[in-house]
C-alpha positions as CSV (number, residue, x, y, z in Angstrom):
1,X,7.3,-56.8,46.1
2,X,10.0,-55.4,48.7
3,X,12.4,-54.3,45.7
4,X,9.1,-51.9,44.6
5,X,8.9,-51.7,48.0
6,X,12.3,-49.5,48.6
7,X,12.3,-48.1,45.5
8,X,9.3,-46.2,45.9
9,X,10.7,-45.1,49.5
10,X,14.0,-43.7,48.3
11,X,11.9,-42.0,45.8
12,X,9.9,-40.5,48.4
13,X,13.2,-39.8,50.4
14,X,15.2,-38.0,47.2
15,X,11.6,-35.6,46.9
16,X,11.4,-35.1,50.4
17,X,14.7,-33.5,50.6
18,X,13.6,-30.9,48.7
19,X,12.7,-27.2,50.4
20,X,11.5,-24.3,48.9
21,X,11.6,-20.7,50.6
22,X,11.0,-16.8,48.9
23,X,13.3,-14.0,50.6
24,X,11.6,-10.7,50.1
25,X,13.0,-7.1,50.9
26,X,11.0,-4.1,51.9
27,X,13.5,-2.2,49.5
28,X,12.4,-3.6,45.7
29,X,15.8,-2.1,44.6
30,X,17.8,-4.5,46.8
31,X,19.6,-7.2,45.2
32,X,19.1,-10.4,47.3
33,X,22.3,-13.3,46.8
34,X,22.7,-16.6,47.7
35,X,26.1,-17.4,48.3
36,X,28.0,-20.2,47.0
37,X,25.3,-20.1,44.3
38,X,24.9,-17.9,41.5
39,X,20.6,-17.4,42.7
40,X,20.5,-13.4,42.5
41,X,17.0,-11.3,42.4
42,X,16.2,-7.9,43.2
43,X,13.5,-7.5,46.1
44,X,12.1,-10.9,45.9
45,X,13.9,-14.0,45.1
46,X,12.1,-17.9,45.0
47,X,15.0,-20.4,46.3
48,X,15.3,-24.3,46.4
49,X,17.4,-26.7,47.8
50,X,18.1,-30.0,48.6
51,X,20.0,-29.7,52.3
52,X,19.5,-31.9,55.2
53,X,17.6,-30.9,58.5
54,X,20.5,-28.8,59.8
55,X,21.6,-27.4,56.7
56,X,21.5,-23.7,56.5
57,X,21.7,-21.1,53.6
58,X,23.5,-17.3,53.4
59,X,22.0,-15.0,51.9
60,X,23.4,-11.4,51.2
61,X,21.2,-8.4,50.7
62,X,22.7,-4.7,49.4
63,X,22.1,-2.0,47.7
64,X,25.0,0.3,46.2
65,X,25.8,3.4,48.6
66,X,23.9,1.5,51.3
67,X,25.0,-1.3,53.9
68,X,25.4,-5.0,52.7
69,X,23.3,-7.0,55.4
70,X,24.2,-11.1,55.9
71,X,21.7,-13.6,56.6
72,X,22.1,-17.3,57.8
73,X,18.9,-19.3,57.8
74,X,18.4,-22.6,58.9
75,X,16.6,-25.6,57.2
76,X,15.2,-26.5,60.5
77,X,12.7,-23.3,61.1
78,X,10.0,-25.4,60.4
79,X,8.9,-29.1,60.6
80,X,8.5,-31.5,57.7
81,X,6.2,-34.3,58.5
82,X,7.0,-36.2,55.2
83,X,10.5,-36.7,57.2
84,X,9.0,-38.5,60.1
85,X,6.9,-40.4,57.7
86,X,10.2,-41.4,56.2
87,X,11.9,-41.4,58.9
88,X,9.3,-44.6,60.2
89,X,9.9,-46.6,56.6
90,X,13.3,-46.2,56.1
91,X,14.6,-46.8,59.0
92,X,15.6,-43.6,60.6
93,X,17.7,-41.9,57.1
94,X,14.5,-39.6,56.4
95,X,14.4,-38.0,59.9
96,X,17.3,-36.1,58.3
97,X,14.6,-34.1,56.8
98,X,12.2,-33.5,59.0
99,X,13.0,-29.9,59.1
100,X,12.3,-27.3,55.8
101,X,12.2,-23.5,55.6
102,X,9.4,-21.0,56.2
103,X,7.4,-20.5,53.4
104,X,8.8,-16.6,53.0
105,X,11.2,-14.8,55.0
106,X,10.7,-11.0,54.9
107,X,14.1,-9.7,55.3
108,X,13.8,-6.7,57.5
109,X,16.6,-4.3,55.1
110,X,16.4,-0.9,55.0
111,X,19.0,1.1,53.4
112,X,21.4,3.0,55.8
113,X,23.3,5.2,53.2
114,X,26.8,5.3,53.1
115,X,27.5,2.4,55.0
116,X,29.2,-0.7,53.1
């Protein structure tokens, strides 16, 4: 029974972990990139992850003949109660979770020509 027992909580931990986000532009011709991955999307892109509670992600938004714009957005913007949960069974590993992202972040880009 306690083998089941901590299987099913690390399988509720390894799920947990994971946090999904949407970055939207005003400008529907922007291309929106996630560095160090190869996620691209223009004006709207869904994104996933499996980072810790102060994990964060850069994103990149441009627009050719108009200003690049960098983002950094943080996995703690919003609480997780799954993690606390977790947290509780597991001794304290799943507190490492207990943040996420926002459901959508409206990046605010507008294009400034000529800048790069």
């Amino acid at each position: 029974m306690r083998i089941l027992f901590l299987i099913l909580s690390w399988a509720l931990l390894l799920t947990s972990c994971i946090s999904a986000t949407t970055f939207k532009t005003k400008d529907p011709e922007a291309q929106i990139f996630i560095e160090d991955s190869k996620e691209t999307a223009q004006g709207k892109l869904a994104y996933r992850d499996r980072q810790w509670i102060f994990g964060h992600v850069n994103v990149r938004v441009e627009k050719k003949g108009c200003q690049t714009l960098h983002y950094q957005i943080h996995r703690a913007d919003d609480f997780a109660p799954e993690g606390l949960f977790l947290g509780v069974i597991t001794g304290g590993l799943g507190l490492l979770w207990m943040g996420k992202y926002w459901g959508t972040y409206d990046l605010d880009y507008q294009c400034t020509a000529g800048l790069h």
